[in-house]
C-alpha positions as CSV (number, residue, x, y, z in Angstrom):
1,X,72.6,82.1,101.7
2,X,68.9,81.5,100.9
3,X,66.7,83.2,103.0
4,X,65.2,79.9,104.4
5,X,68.2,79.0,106.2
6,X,68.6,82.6,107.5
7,X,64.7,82.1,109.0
8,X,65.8,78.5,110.2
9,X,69.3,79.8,111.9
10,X,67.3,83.0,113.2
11,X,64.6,80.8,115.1
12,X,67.0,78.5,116.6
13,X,69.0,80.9,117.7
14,X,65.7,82.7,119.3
15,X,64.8,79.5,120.8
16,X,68.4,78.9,122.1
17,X,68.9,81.9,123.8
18,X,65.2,82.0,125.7
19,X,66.4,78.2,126.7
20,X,69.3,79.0,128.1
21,X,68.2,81.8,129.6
22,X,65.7,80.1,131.6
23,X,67.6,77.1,132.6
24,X,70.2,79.6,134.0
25,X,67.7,81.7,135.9
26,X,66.5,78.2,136.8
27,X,69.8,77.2,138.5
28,X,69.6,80.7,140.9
29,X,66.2,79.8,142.5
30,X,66.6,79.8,145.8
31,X,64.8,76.2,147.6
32,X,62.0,78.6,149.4
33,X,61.0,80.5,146.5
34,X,57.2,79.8,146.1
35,X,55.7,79.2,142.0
36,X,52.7,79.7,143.2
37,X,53.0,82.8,143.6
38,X,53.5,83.9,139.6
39,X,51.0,83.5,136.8
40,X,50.5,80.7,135.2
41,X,53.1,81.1,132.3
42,X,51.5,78.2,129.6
43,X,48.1,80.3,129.9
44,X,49.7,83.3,129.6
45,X,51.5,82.1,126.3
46,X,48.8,80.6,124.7
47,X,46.6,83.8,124.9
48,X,49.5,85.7,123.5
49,X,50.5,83.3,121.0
50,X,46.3,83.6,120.3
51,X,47.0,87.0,119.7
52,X,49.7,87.1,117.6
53,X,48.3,84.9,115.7
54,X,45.2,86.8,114.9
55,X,46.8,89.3,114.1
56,X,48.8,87.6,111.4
57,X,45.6,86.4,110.0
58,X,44.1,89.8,109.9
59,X,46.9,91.5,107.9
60,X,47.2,88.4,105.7
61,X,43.3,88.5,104.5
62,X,43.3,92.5,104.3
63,X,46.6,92.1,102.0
64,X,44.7,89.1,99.7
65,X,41.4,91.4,99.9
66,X,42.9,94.4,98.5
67,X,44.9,92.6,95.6
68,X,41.2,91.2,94.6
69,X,40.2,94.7,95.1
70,X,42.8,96.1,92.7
71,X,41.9,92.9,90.1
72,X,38.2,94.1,90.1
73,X,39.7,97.6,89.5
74,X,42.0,96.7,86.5
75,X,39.1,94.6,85.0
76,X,36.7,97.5,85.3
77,X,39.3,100.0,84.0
78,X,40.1,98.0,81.0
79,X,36.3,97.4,79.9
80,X,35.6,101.0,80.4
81,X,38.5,102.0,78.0
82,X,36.9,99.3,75.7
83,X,34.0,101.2,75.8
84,X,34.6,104.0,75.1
85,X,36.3,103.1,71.9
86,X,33.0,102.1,70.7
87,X,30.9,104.9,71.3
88,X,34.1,107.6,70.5
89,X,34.0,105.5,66.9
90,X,30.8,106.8,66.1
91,X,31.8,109.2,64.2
92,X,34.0,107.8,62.4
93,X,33.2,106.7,58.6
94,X,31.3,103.2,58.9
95,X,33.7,100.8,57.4
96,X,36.3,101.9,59.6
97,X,33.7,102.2,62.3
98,X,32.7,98.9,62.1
99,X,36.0,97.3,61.7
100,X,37.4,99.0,65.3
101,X,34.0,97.8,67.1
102,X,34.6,94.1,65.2
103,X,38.4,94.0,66.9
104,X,36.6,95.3,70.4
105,X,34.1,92.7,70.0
106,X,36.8,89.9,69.3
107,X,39.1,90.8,71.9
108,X,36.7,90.9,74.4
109,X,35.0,87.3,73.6
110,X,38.8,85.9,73.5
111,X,39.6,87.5,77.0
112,X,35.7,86.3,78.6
113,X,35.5,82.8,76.7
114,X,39.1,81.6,77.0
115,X,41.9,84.3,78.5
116,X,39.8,83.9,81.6
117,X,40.7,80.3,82.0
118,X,44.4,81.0,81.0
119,X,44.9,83.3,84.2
120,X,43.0,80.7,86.4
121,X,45.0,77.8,85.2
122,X,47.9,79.2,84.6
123,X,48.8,82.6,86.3
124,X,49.6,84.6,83.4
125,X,47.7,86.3,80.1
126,X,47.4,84.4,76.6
127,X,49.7,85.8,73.8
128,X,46.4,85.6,71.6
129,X,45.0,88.0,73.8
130,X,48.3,90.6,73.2
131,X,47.6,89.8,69.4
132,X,44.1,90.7,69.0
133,X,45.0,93.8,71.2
134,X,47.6,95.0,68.7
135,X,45.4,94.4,65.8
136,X,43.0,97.1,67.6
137,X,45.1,99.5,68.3
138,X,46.7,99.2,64.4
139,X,43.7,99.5,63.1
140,X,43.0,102.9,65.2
141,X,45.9,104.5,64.9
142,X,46.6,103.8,61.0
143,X,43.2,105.9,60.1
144,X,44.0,108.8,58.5
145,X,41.1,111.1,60.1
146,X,39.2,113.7,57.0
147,X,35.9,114.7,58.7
148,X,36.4,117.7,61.9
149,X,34.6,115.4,64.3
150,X,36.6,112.0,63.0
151,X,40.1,114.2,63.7
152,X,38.9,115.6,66.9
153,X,37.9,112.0,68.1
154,X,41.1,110.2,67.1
155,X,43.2,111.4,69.9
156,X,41.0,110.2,72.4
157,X,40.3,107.0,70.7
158,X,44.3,106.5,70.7
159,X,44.4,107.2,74.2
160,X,41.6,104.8,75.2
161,X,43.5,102.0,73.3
162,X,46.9,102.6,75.5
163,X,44.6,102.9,78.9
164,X,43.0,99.8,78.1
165,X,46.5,98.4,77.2
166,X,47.8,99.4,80.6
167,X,44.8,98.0,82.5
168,X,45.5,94.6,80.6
169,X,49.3,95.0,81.3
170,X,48.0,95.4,85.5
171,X,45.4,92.2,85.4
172,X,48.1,90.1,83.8
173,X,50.5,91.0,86.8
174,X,47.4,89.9,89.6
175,X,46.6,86.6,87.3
176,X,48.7,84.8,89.8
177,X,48.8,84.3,93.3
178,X,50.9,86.9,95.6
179,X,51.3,85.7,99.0
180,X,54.8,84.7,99.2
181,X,56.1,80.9,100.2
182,X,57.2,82.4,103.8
183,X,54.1,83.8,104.6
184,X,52.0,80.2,103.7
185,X,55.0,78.8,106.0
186,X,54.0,81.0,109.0
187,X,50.7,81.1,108.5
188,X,50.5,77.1,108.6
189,X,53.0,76.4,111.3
190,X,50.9,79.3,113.4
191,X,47.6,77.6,113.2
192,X,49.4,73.9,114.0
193,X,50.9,75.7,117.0
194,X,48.1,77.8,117.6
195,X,45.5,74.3,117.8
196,X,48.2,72.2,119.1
197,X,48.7,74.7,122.5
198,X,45.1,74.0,123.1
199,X,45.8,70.4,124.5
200,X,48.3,72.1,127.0
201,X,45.7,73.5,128.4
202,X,43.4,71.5,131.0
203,X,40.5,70.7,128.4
204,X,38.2,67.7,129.5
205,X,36.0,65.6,127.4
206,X,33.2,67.9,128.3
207,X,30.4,68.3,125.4
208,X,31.2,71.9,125.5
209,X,34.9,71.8,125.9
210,X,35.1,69.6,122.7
211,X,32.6,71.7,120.9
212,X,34.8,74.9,121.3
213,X,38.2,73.4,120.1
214,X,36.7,71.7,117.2
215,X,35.1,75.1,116.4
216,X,38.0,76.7,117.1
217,X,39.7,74.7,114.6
218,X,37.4,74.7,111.9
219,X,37.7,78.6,112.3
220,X,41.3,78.7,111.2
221,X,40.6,76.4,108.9
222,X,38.2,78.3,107.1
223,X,40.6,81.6,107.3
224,X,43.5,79.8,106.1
225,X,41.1,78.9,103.0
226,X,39.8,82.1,102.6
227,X,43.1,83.3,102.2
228,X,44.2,80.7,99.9
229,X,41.0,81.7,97.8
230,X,41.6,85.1,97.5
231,X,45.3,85.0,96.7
232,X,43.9,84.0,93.1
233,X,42.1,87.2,91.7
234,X,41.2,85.1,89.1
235,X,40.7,81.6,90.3
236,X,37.6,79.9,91.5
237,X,35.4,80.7,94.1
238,X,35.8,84.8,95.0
239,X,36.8,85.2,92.0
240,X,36.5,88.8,89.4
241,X,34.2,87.7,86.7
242,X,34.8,88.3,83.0
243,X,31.0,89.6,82.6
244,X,32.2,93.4,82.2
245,X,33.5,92.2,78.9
246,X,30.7,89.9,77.8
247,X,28.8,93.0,78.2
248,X,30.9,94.6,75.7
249,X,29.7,92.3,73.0
């Protein structure tokens, strides 16, 4: 059983039992009792359906906002490892020096020029990208190291290679977006209930009443895209730029 129908069964039955419930309790009213003398319950739901709802939002854009977060972080990581295979490489002898910082140079113009448009388009790395990665670390690892300084760099130059590896292995998992099918469901059907509740209210065609639900509106509008937005690390709008490798070059 998909987990759909579980939600769908689970909120009919919800709705079912508070139904019956009240139609019961309805029935057993006695003819004096006096409504008047309860809150209003439609109020009362609508502030805490408000509520709720917020809070949903909230959680929703702090979960998108710290995937970006940890985009930016993997990006960062990965040009940083870049760069220090450069500068380590200085002492190495210049032909091989110059061939490790010609790989770090081409896989950094493949990932800023076009792996960049891959992820936004697509959700997921280029297998050019993986290609011009390996050729790096081969080239690194296959030098046989004569000088004192050239053997006491290698190690670290190795280990910058798998770091930036890693960091590439964690942006290609955030490439696409995260928020799970279920989540969009609730958080559209709680902003159409949400701005739908406010016509159960008494609202008038007062220049002020009307200004506040169509600003109301736009505001969940505008957090629903935001969240849309930044469920794409890598998409338009908010999202991490590929500068930290053009700056590589």
């Amino acid at each position: 059983m998909s987990q759909w129908v579980v939600l769908l069964i689970a909120m009919v039955a919800v709705c079912a039992v508070v139904v019956t419930v009240v139609v019961l309790r309805q029935r057993r009213i006695a003819e004096d009792d006096d409504p008047t003398e309860t809150p209003d319950v439609i109020e009362y739901m609508v502030m805490m359906i408000g509520v709720i709802y917020a809070i949903v939002l909230g959680l929703a854009i702090a979960g998108v906002w710290e995937g970006r977060g940890a985009a930016q972080a993997d990006v960062l990581a990965e040009a940083q490892a870049l760069h220090e295979v450069k500068a380590r490489v200085q002492v190495y002898p210049v032909q091989v020096r110059d061939k490790v910082r010609a790989d770090v140079d081409a896989y950094a113009a493949f990932v800023a020029d076009k792996e960049w448009s891959t992820m936004r388009d697509h959700g997921e790395l280029s297998p050019r990208g993986a290609q011009l990665l390996d050729q790096l670390r081969a080239d690194v690892t296959q030098f046989d190291p004569k000088s004192d300084l050239a053997a006491q760099a290698y190690q670290p130059v190795v280990d910058e290679v798998a770091a930036a590896d890693a960091a590439r292995a964690e942006r290609g998992q955030s490439a696409g977006a995260t928020m799970p099918g279920v989540v969009w469901f609730g958080l559209i059907t709680g902003a159409l209930v949400t701005v739908g509740l406010i016509f159960t209210l008494q609202i008038r065609r007062s220049a002020k009443e009307l200004l506040l639900a169509g600003l109301f509106s736009a505001l969940i509008a505008f957090l629903l895209f935001l969240i849309w937005d930044l469920d794409a690390p890598f998409g338009s709008g908010l999202a991490v730029s590929a500068d930290v490798f053009r700056q590589l070059l």
